[in-house]
N, C-alpha and C positions, 0 to 999 in steps of 0.2 A: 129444257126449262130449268134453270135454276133457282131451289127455292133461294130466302132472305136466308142468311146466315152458312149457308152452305159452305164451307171452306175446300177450296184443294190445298191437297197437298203436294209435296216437291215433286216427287213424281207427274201429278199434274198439270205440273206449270210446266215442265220438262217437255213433255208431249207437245204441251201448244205451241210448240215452236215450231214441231214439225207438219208440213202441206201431205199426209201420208191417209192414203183411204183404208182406214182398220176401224174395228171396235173395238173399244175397251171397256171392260167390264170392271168399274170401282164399286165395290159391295161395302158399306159403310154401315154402321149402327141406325140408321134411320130409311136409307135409300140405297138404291143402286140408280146409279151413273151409267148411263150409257152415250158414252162419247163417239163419237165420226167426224174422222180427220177427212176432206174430201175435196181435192186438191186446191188447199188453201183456204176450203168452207171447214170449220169444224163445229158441231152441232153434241151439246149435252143433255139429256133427257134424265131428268132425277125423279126416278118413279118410286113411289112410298108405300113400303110393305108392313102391313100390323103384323105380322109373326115376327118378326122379331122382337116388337114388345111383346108378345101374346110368350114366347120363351123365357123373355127377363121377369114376367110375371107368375109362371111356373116357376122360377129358378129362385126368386127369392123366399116365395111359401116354402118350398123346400130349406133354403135358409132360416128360415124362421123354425122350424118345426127342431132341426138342429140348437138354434138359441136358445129355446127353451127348453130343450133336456138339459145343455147345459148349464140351465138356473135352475132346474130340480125340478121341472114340467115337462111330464107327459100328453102331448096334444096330439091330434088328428092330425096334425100338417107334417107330424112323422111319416106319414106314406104316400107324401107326394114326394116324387123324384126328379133329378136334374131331369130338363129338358130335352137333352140328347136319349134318353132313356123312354123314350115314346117311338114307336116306328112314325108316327102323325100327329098333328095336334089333336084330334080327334081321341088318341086313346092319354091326351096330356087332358083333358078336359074332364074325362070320366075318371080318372083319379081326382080330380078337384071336388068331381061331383059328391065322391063318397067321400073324401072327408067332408066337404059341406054338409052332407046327411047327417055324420058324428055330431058335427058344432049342434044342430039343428035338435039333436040328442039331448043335448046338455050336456057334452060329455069333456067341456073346455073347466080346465079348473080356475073353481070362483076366484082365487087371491091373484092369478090372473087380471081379471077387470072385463070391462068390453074392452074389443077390439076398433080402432078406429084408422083406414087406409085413406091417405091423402095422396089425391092425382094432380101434378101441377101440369096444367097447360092443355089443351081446347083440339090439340091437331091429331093426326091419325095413329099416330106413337101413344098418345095418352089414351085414345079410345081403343086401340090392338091390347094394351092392358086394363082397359075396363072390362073388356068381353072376358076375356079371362078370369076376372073380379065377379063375373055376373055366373060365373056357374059354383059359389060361395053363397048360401042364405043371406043375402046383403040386401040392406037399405040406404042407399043416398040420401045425404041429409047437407043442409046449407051449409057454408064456412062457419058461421054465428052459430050454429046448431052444435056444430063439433064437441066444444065445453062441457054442454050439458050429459052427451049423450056418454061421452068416454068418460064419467062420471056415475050414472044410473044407468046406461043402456041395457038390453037385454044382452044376455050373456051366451043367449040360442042363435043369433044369429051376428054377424059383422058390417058395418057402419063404415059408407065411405063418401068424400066429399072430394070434388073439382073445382079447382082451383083457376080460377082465371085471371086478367093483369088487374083489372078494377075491383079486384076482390084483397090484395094486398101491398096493390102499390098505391102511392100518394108521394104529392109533391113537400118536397121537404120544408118548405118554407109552410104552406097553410092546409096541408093534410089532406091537397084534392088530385084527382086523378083526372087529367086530358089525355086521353089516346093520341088524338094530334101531335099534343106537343112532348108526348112522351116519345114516340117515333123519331122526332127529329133532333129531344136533349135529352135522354134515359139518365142521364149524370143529374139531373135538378131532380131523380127522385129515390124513392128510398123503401122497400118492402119488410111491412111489420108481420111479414112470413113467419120472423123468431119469436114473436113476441104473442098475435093473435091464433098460429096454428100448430104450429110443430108443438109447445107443451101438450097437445091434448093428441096427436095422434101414435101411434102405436109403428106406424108402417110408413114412409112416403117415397111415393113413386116419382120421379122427376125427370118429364119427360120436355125440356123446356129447353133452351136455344138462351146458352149466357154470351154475350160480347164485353170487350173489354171496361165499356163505359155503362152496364147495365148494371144495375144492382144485384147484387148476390139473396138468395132465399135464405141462406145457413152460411154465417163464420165460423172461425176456430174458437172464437167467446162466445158464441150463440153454443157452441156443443157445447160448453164447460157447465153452463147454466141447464142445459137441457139433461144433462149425465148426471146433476144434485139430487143426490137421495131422496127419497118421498117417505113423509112420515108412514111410518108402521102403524097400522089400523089394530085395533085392540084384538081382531081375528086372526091375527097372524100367530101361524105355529110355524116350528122347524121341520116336521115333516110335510106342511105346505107354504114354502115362502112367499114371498110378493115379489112383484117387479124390484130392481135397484132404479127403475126410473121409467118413464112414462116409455118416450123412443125404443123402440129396440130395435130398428131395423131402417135401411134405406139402398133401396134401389133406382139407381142412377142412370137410364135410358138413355141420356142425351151423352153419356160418356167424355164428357169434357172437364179432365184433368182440372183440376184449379178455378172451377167455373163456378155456378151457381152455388154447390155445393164447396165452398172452398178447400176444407181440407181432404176430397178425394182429390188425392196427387195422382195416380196412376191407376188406370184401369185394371181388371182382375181377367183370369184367364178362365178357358173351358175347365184346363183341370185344375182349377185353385182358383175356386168363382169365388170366395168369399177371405173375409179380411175382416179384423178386429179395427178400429180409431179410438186409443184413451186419449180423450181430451185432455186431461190436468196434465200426464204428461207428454203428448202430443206424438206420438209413435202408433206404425200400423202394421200389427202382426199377424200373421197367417193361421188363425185360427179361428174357432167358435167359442173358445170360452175366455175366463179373464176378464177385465173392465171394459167399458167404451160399448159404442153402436156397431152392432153389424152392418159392413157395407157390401153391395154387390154391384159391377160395371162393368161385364161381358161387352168388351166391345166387336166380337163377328159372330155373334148371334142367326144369321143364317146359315152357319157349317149348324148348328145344331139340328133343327129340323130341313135339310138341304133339298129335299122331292120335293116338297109345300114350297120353298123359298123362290125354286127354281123354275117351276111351273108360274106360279103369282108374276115372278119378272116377266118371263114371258109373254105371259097373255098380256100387262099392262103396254108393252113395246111394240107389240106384233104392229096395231094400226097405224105406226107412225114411219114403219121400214121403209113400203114403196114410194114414199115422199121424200124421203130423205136422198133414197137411190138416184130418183131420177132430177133431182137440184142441179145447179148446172153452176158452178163455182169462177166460169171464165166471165160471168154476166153482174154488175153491182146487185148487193142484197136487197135495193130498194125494188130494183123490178121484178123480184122471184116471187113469184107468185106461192108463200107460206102460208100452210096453217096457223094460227096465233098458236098453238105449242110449239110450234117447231121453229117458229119466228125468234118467238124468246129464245130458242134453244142455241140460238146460232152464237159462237161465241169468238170466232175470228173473220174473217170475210176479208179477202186481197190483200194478206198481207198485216194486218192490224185487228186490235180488239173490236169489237162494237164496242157502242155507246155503254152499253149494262154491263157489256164487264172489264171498262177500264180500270175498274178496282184491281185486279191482280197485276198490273203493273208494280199497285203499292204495295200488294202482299209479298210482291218479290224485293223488291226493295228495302220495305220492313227486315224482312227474315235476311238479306243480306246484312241490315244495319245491326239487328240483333247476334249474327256469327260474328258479325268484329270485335262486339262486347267481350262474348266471352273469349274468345281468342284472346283479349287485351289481358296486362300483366296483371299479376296479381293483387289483392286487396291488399294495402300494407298498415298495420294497425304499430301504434307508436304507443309502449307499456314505463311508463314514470317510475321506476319504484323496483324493490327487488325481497322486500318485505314478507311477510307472513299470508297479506293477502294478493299478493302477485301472484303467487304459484297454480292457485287453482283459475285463476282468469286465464292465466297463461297454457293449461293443460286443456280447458274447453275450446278457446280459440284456436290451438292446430289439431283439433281433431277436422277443421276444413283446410285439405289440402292446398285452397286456393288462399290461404289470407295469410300472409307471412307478418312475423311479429318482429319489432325490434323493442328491444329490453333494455333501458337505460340506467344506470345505478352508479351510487360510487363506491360502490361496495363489490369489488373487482372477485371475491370468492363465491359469493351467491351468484353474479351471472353465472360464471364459468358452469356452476352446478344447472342453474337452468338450459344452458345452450346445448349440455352434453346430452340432459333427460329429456329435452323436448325439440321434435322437426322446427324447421323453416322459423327457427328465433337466434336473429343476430344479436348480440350482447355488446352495448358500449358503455364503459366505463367515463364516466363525465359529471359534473357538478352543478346541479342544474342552476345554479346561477351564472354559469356562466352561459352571457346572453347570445355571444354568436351562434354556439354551438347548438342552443335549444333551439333559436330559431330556424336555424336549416336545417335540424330534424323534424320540425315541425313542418315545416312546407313539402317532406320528400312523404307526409302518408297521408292516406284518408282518414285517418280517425286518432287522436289520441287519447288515452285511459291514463289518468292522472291519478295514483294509486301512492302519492305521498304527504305528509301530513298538513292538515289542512291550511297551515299558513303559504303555504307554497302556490296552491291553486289558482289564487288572482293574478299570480305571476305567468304561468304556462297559459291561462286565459285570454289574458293579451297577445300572446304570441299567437294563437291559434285565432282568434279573430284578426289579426293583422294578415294569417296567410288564408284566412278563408278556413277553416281544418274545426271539425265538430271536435266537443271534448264530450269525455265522461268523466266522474268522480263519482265514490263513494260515500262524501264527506257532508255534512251538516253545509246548509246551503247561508254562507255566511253574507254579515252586511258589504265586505268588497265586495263579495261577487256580484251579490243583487247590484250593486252600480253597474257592473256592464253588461246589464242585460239589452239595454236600449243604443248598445255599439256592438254587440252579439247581432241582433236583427237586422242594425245597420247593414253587418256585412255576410246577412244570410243564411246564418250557420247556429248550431243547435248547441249548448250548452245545459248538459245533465248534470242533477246533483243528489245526493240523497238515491241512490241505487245499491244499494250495499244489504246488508241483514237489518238493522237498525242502525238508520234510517234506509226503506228501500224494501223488504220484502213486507216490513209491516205497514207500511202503508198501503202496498197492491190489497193485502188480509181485511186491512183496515175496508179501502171503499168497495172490496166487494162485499162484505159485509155492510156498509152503510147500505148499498145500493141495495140489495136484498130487500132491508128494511122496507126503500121507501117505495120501490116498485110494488111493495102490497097493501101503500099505504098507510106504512109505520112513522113515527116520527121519534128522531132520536131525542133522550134527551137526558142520558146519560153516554161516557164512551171511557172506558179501560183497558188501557191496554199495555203489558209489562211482555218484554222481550229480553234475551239473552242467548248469547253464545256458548253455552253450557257444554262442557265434557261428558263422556255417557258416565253411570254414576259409575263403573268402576275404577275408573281413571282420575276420580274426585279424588286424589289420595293424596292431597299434602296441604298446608295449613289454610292455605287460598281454597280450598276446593273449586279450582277455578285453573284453566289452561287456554297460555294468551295466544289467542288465532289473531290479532292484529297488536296495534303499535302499544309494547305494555307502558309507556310513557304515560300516551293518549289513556290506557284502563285506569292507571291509575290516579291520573288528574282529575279522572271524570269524577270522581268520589270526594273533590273537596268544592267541585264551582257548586254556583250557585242552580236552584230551579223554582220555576212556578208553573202552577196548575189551578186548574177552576174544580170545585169542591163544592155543590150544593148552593153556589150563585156564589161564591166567596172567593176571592182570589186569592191564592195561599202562595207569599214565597218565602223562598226559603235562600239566607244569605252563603256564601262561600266561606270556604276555610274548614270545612268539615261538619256542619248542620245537619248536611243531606243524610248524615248516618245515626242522624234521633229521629227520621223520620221512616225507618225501615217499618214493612211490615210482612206479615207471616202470609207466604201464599199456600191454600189449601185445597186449590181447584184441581191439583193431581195428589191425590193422598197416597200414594207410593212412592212420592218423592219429595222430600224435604226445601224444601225452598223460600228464600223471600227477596223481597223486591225491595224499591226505592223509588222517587221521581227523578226524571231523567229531562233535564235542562228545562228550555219554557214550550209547555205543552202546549199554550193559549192561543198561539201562533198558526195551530192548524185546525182551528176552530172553523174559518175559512174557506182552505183548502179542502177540507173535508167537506164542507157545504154542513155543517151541524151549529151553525148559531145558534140555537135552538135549545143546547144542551147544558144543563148546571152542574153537572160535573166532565171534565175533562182532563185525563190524568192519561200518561206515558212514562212508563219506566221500566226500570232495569232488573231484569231477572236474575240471583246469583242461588246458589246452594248457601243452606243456613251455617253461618260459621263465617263466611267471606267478610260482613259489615263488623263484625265482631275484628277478624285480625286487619283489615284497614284502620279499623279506630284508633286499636293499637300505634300501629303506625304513623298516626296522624299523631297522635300523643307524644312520641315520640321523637318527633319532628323529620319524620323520613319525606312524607310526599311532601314538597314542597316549592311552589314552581320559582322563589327567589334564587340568584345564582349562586353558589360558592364556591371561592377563589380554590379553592383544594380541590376540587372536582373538576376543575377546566382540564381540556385537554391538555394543555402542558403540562401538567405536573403528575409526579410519578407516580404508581397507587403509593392509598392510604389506606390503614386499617379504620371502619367505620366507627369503632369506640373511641376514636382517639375525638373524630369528628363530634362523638356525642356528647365527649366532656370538656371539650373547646372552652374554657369561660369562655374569649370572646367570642362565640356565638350561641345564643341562647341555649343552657345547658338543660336538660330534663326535669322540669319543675313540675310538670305535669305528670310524668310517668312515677315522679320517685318524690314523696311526702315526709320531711324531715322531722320530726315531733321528740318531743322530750316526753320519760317516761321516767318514773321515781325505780330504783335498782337499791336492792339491796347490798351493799358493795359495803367493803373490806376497811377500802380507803375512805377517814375519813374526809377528805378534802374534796372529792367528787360524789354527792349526794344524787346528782342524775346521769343518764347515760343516751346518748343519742339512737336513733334507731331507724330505719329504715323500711318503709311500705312500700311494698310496689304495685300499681295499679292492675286492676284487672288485664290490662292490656300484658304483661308479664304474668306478674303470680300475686295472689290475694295474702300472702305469709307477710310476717315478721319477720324482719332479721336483726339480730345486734351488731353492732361493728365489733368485729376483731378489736383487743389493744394491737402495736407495735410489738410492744414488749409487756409480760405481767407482773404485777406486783407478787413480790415475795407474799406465800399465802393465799392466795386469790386466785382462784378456778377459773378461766375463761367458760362462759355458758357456748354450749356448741352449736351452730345455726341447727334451726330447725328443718329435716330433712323429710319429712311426710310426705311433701309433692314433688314426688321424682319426675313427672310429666312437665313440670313448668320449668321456665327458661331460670336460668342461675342467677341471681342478682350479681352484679360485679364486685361487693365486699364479700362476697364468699370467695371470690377467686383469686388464687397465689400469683405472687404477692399481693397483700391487700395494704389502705390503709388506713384512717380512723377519720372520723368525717368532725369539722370543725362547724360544729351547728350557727358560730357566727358569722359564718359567709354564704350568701342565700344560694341556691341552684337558680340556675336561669334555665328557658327551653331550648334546646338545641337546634343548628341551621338542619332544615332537612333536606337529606340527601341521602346519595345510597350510590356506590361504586358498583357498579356490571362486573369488576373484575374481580373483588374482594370476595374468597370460597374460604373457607376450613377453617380450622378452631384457633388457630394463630389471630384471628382478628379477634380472639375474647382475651388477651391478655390485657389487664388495668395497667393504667401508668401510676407508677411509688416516687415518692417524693425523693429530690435529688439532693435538697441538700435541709441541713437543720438551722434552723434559724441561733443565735450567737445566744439569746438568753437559752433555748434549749440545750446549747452545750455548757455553757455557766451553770445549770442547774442540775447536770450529768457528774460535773467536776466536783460539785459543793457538797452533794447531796449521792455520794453511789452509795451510802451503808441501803438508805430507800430504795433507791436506783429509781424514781420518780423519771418517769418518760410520757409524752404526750407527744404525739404525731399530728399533723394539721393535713387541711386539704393543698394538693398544690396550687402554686399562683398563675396567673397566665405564662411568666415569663418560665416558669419550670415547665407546665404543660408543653409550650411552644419549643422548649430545649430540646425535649424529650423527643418532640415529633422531629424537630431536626439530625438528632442524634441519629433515630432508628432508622431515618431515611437514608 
């Protein structure tokens, strides 16, 4: 007879092809199989033995008793031992006994809690580990009861509940449960297993039969939620801690890799029964201590007690021998006169399956269809970009030997570097405009990762929904893109956006914390949240306190656009051009480290997405080290970031030194950074009653400087700049050659820009006036006994000579 869910395996299907009279003995985690091949009759008997769960239920209290010395608990379940470690279940039962005596003692420690063991499922596997459970001082108690009891229960004795289908399954549409129709669509429903039991129990047993289209008891998000700290009770000392979390343990009966229990991948062995699972970072290592739930999933649990195991098969087989024997295989299986177990049992008959189990035709089938998969070539992922943040996408992706990368850039020395330091990545140097070429990369992979700056994306978007091919991006999910979201679906394929650090990991931060809230019936109605790519602070070492992990174009444009955010019901925005840096404020939520923040573009926008309507304030922004808003300012004063183009900076033309840039007349010269004011001087000559002078803004240095003469008057001491702030930057009238500033021609602010190529102190040379104007030499000629001289500022056509000269 075979039960429902029973699976063979290859080995089994293997056999049923042959007409040979043997038995064979398949010993599996629930039953033993006994097959007979009988010339061309073959007949399976799956008789179900409780010692194996009655071992996996020994073997986890054993586990358990280990867990908690390693959380700083001494308990009674220290001297039960593996199951192999019994001659019988008999002497496995009287060590259960006496530590149940101790529990019964009081001699469990209170920070502990009660104990509460959940048994999923009704059949002989869940009841082989309740007898086991029943020689523990235990009280059964309802699913609904679980809450209260693993809350105040007594602490003398241990709490356990049975779990049946009507007890956590319901239909996903109106939250009710038909047996009928679950039998027939198990995919219309859905088990609040995560939500109504596992918080409250201590232990779960799962002794339960998953298929492909059943619902699962426990995700991989079901453990992250289940492994969240629990507030610390005002009792708590260090020399008696509390749980890190309610679960601490599970044992897996039904031993089905990837099943109900999703993240047990692979069963444990006799000698290495137990395994660590940390949820947050999803890894399972071979030990008892460390984060996560202990798991245990002996899948041949009868070598452990093997006398019991073997006598049990036997005796349940012996009645069905001489029936089986004397069957007559040359005769059709309607007229054989069977037992109804041995009827069911028949599993081939002349040649062909019966009716019940033409299913493993499909299992063969299947499992052919599934070997071709993976035999098929490999995943091939298609990487846009060769940047800052390529590298680490590119170094997690071949750590799977299956998924080959291809690296496209135009930046022919950074692939090189990547192809040589990492497997299975082809490197093609290409532009991604140009369109043939994207698009028949584009159709040769499964997946591409669009890892360049975000005006580009609408463009590789198109090509990937013309050949079918999902994209990913990093990048702020822009108004192109949202257009094709509705030619995206058209043609079936997935388009990510906002997956990155900001935007991307705070958002996952973000709704798991929203959802926290509201699952305990919180409502938000405030949300803050400030992010940042920060250096560790020793590395904070230069005037940015800041180190660029993506496009430093992108960091630094982000500091003049514009942002809004919702403030107390007020929508606050804030305009572009450099605003966003009077609206900095001091973050002191880690007070060992220096920091502040800013708004980061329009917050209002995930007002929505988040599902927080709700909320009057709504703010997103940018986290940097204190110091960063301060030398952006600077630079914005200055006229550095600035996203207008200048003809000097295009790629054609050959470097320039950046001062030559900053004192251009024509382009907006430093009117901001550099404050011209007249101040009364006590001077020699009487013809010049005032003298010009020079401030330079916070953004350089807070001093005074006087301009240099050219040349001095006979008599007359030049006053020497004042040198007290050796820390601050040199104003350029201190530096040689200088020359004397003519307060009747205004400063304008300079184009901003800034040269990648321009390094070292040559780019701080001033440009001197080239030539003297005709009354300055008339008045050289007329006048040397005075030797009266006056220098002016240069004109554009000098400035413009000068940069030609030096080019």
């Amino acid at each position: 007879m075979h039960p429902p869910g029973l699976e063979f395996d290859t080995l089994d299907l293997e056999c049923l092809k042959f007409g040979l009279y043997i038995a064979l003995y398949l010993i599996t985690s629930q039953a033993v199989c006994i097959a007979q091949f009988h010339l061309g009759v073959s007949f399976v008997i799956c008789l179900v033995d409780t010692h194996p769960a009655c071992s996996r239920m020994i073997n986890i209290l054993h586990g358990m008793g280990l867990r908690f010395l390693a959380l700083g608990h001494h308990t009674p379940f220290m001297h039960i031992g593996m199951a192999h470690n019994y001659r019988n279940s008999s002497q496995a039962v009287q060590a259960v006994r006496d530590a149940g005596y101790e529990i019964s003692l009081g001699l469990m420690p209170k920070s502990i809690g009660p104990l509460t063991f959940v048994f999923t499922g009704t059949g002989n596997v869940s009841k082989g580990a309740q007898e086991m459970f029943n020689a523990l001082p235990c009280e059964f108690v309802e699913p609904h009861e679980l809450k209260e009891v693993s809350r105040t229960g007594d602490l003398r004795k241990v709490y356990g509940t049975v779990l049946s289908r009507h007890q956590h399954l319901v239909r996903k549409t109106d939250g009710v449960y038909d047996p009928v129709e679950y039998d027939k669509h198990p995919e219309l429903y859905t088990s609040r297993f995560n939500n109504d039991i596992a918080p409250y129990a201590t232990c779960v047993i799962n002794g339960i039969y998953w298929e492909q289209n059943t619902p699962r008891l426990l995700s991989r998000q079901d453990a992250q939620k289940l492994l969240t700290p629990l507030q610390p009770s005002p009792a708590a000392t260090e020399g008696c801690p509390e749980l890190p979390h309610k679960l601490v343990a599970i044992c897996d009966i039904s031993a089905d890799t990837e099943g109900s229990i999703e993240f047990m991948t692979e069963c444990t062995t006799i000698d290495s029964p137990f395994c660590m699972y940390d949820a947050d970072q999803h890894i399972i290592h071979d030990s008892v201590e460390g984060l996560g739930i202990l798991m245990c999933s002996i899948d041949n649990l009868p070598a452990q007690l093997p006398i019991e195991s073997t006598e049990c098969f036997g005796d349940m087989l012996f009645p069905y021998i001489e029936e089986m024997l004397l069957s007559d295989a040359s005769e059709p299986l309607e007229s054989q006169n069977y037992s109804p177990v041995v009827r069911d049992a028949v599993i081939t008959s002349n040649g062909s399956l019966t009716d019940k189990y033409k299913y493993i035709q499909k299992l063969r089938e299947n499992r052919e269809y599934m070997l071709s998969l993976t035999m098929d070539k490999k995943k091939k992922v298609l990487i846009l970009g060769s940047g800052y943040v390529s590298e680490p996408v590119i170094e997690y992706l071949t750590r799977d030997p299956n998924v080959e990368i291809t690296a496209a850039s135009i930046m022919k020395t950074q692939l090189e570097q990547l192809s040589k330091k990492y497997n299975n990545v082809v490197p093609i140097v290409m532009n991604i405009t140009e369109d043939d070429r994207l698009s028949s990369l584009v159709k040769k992979h499964n997946l591409v990762i669009s890892l360049l700056p975000y005006s580009f994306h609408p463009l590789v978007a198109k090509k990937c929904i013309d050949s079918r091919v999902n994209l990913v991006t990093a990048s702020y999910l822009t108004p192109e893109m949202k257009e094709l979201q509705k030619s995206a679906e058209a043609a079936g394929i997935a388009i990510i956006s906002e997956v990155g650090l900001d935007p991307g990991l705070d958002h996952m931060l973000a709704m798991e914390c929203i959802d926290k809230a509201k699952e305990v019936g919180a409502e938000v109605i405030s949300y803050t949240s400030f992010c940042g790519g920060l250096p560790a602070p020793e590395y904070s070492d230069n005037p940015l306190r800041y180190k660029f992990s993506w496009s430093p174009q992108g960091v630094l444009l982000n500091t003049v656009k514009s942002a809004t955010y919702l403030k107390d019901g007020e929508i606050i925005n804030i305009p572009a051009g450099g605003a966003l840096l009077d609206s900095v404020t001091v973050m002191d939520f880690f007070p060992g480290l220096n920091l502040e923040g800013f708004p980061n573009r329009d917050s209002t926008k995930y007002a929505e997405p988040y599902g927080i309507q709700s909320a009057h304030t709504l703010l997103r922004g940018t986290l940097r080290y204190t110091g960063y808003c301060k030398a952006i300012e600077g630079f914005v004063k200055l006229g550095l970031i600035n996203p207008e183009p200048c003809p000097m900076l295009s790629a054609t033309t050959p470097p320039v030194k950046w001062v030559i840039i900053l004192l251009l007349p024509s382009h907006r010269i430093i009117r901001e950074a550099i404050e011209i004011e007249k101040r009364p001087e006590s001077m020699n000559r009487r013809d010049d009653s005032t003298r010009p002078s020079i401030i330079w803004k916070p953004a350089l240095s807070n001093r005074k400087i006087s301009t240099p003469q050219a040349r001095q008057t006979p008599g007359h001491k030049q006053t020497p700049p004042d040198n007290s702030s050796s820390n601050t930057l040199q104003p350029i009238t201190q530096m040689k050659p200088s020359f004397l500033i003519d307060d009747s021609r205004p400063f304008t602010r300079s184009q901003a820009a800034l040269k990648a190529s321009n390094t070292g102190t040559e780019c701080c040379q001033p440009i001197k006036a080239t030539k003297q104007t005709e009354e300055t030499r008339n008045t050289n000629q007329t006048n040397s006994k005075t030797n009266k001289h006056r220098s002016r500022l240069p004109t554009n056509q000098d400035v413009e000579k000068t940069i030609l000269t030096q080019q």
